[in-house]
N, C-alpha and C positions, 0 to 999 in steps of 0.2 A: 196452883200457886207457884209464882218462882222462885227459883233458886236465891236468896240474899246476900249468900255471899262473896265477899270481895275476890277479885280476880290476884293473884301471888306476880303475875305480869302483866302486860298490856303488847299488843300488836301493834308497832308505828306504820303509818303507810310508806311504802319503796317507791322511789323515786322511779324506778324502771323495774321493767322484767328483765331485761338482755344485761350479764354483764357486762359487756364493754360500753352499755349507758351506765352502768352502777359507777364502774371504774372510774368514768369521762366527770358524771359528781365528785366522788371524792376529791380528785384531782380541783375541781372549781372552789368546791369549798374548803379545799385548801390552800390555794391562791387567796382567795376572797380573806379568811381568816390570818391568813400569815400578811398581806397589806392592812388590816385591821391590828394587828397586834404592834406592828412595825409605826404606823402613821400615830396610832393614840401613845405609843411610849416614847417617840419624838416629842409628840405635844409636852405628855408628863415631862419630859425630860426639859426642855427648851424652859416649860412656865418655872421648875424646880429651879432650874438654876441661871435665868436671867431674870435681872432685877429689873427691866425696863416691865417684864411680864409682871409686877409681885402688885398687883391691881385688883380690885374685885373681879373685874371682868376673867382676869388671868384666873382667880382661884376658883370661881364657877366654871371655866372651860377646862381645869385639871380635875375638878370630880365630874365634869361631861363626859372626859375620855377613860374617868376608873366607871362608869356607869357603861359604857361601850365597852368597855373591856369584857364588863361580867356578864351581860347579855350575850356576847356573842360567844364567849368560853360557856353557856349553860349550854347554846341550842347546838352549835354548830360539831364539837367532838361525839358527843352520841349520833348524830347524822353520818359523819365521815366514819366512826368506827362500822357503824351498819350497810354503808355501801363496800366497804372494805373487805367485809367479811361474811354480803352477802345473808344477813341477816336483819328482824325487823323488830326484836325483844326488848322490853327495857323494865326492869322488875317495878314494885308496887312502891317499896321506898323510894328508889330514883328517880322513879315519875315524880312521887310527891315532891320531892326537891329540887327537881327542872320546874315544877309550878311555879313551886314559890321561890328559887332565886330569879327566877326571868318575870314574875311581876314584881317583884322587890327591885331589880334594876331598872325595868321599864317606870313603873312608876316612881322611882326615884327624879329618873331622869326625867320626865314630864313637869315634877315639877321645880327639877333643877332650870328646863327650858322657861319656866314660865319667870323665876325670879330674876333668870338672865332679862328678861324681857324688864322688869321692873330698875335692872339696872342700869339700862337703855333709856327706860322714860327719864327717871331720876337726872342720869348726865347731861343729858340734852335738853328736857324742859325745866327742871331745877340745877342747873350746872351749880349755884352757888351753895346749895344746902349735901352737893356729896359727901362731901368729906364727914357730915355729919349721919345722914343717914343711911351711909355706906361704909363705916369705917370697918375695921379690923375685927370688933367683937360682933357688931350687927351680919356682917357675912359669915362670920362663922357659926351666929345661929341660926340663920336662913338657911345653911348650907343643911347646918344638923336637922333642922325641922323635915328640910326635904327626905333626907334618909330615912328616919324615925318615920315621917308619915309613908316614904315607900317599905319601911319593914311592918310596918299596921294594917298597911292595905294588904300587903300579900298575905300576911298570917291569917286574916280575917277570911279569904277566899280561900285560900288552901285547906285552912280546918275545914272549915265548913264543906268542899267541897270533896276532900276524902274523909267525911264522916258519913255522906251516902251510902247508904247498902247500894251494889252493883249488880244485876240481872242481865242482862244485856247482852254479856260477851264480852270480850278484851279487846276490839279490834277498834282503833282509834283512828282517822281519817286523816290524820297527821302527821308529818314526821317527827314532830317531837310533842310533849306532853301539854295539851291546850284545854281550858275547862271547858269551852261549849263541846266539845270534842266526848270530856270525861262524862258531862251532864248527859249526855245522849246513852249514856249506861246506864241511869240510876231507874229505880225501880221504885224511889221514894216521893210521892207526889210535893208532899211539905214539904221536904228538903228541896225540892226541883225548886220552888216558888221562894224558898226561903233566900238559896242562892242566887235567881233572879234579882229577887226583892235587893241585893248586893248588887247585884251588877247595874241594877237602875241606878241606885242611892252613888256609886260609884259614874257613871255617866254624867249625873248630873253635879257629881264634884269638879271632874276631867270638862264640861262645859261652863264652868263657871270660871276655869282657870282660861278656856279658852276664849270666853266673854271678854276679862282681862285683858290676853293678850291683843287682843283685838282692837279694844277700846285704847291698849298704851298707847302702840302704834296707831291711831288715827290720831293721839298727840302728839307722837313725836313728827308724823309728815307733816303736818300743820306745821309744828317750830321749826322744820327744814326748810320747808320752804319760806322760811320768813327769810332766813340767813340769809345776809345781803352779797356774800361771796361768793363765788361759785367753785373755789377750794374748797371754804367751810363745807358746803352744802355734801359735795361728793366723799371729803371725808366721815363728815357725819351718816353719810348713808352706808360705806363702806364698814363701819362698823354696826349697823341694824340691816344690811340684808342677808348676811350668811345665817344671823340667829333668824333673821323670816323663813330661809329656807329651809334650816334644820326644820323649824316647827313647824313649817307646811308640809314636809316628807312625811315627819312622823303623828302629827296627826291625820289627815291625810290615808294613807294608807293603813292605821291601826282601826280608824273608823267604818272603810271600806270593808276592812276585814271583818268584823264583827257587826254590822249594822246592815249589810248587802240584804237585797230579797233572798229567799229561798226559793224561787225560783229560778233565780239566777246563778244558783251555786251548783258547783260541780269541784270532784277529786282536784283537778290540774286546777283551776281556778282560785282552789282555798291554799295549795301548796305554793302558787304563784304572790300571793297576796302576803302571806305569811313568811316566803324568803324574803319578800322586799320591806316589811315592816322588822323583822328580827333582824335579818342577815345584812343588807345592803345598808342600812344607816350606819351600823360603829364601825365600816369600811369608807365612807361618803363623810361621814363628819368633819372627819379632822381637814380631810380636804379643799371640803368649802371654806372653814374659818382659815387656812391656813392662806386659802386664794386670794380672799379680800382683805385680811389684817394684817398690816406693812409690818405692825413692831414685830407679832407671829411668824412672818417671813424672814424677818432680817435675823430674830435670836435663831431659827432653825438655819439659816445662813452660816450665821454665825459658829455654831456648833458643829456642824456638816465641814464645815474649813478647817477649824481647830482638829476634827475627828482625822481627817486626810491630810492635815500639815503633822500629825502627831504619827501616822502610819509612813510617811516617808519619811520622816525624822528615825524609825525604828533601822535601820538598817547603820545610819552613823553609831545610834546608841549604840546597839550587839560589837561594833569595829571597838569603839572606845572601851567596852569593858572588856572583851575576851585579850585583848593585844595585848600582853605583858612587857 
């Protein structure tokens, strides 16, 4: 009979044996993290305080970039503190809670993505009913629903998936805390199937959203290409291809991750898959919207000139007030 019970820590997997690869990580996912923190608090910043931004579109791209923000603050500081210091520990609470704040963001944001999508069909094929079923309080219960359903989804996997008894050993193939990762410990047959039976019921939520997105955009290219302009048309696409790409990234590469053969899987393979679905999107984001949306560019223009007319101005101010 084995052992049942739960492990007090879990083993991440180390990105390298050699320090000087441990080191050459931290150092990346610290670049990667600090241009992620810097690009999404521009966005916050720019949509916060230009009015040309105070749009639906503008207040789904500012909870896009708090939902990037908290994904990449759950995976990426336990990562860099462990290459740092040469270590691969991370106790049995703080797993629990990298689970579920990194499905509580992730799936926030999936379907913060999706209702962006909805707000794309809406402008473009219903331009005349926005203002009705996009105003002020309908986005801000979209917005809440999105949250609320990513605080539901996570609680629902995390209980469930640290209330398995664990046999197996601590050693997780991961570098940070992932449930196919934890499931490959349990010792509990029902529990194994129960949280399956979750992650099916939950696939085919995340495909139904992706069905949506799918089917808006085959109307919105439809009413683009009707536009008889060829301004309209390139504007109108400028605003629906950065949210196509976000949501080809990350679905994309979350489905690869988790849906691949087993035969196909390997240590480097699941770690590669797994920086680019957590780590590379709330570093990528802000950047694509920022690339193709003119007003997104002008208020961060804007803000970036005021910042550096306001730091060469500080040298008159210090003159004028110290000179008696």
């Amino acid at each position: 009979m084995c052992n049942s019970s739960s492990p007090t820590q879990f083993l991440l997997l180390a990105f390298a044996d050699r320090r000087e690869l441990q080191l050459l990580h931290f150092w990346l996912f610290l670049a990667i993290s600090l241009a992620a923190l810097l690009a999404n608090g521009l966005i916050l910043s720019a949509v916060a305080c230009d009015h040309h931004l105070h749009t639906p579109m503008g207040f789904f791209l500012l909870n896009l970039s708090l939902t990037d923000l908290g994904s990449i603050c759950t995976t990426v500081p336990i990562a860099m503190h462990n290459s740092l210091w040469d270590t691969t520990t991370i106790s049995y609470a703080g797993c629990a809670a990298q689970v579920f704040l990194l499905f509580f963001f992730l799936g926030a944001e999936y379907f913060l993505l999706t209702i962006m999508c909805y707000d794309r069909y809406v402008a473009i094929c219903k331009p005349l009913h926005y203002g009705t079923l996009l105003g002020s309080r309908a986005c801000a219960h979209m917005a809440a629903a999105a949250w609320a359903t990513g605080f539901l989804y996570s609680l629902l996997h995390t209980a469930n998936t640290f209330s398995l008894p664990l046999c197996q050993g601590n050693a997780l193939g991961q570098f940070f805390c992932e449930i196919p990762h934890i499931l490959k410990l349990s010792c509990s047959h029902s529990g194994y199937r129960r949280e399956i039976g979750f992650i099916v019921f939950s696939a085919c939520l995340m495909f139904g959203c992706f069905v949506f997105i799918v089917f808006s955009y085959v109307q919105i290219f439809r009413a683009v290409l009707r536009i008889p302009s060829q301004q309209g048309r390139h504007k109108a696409f400028s605003t629906c291809l950065p949210h196509l790409a976000v949501v080809s990234i990350f679905v994309s590469t979350g489905t690869f991750a988790y849906l691949k053969s087993p035969s196909i899987s390997s240590p480097s393979l699941d770690l590669a898959l797994s920086v680019l679905y957590s780590v590379v999107p709330p570093a990528l984001n802000p950047l694509i919207y920022s690339l193709r949306n003119q007003e997104l560019k002008d208020a961060l223009r804007k803000m970036m000139t005021g910042c550096f007319s306001g730091v060469n101005n500080l040298p008159l101010f210090f003159s004028r007030t110290f000179i008696v």
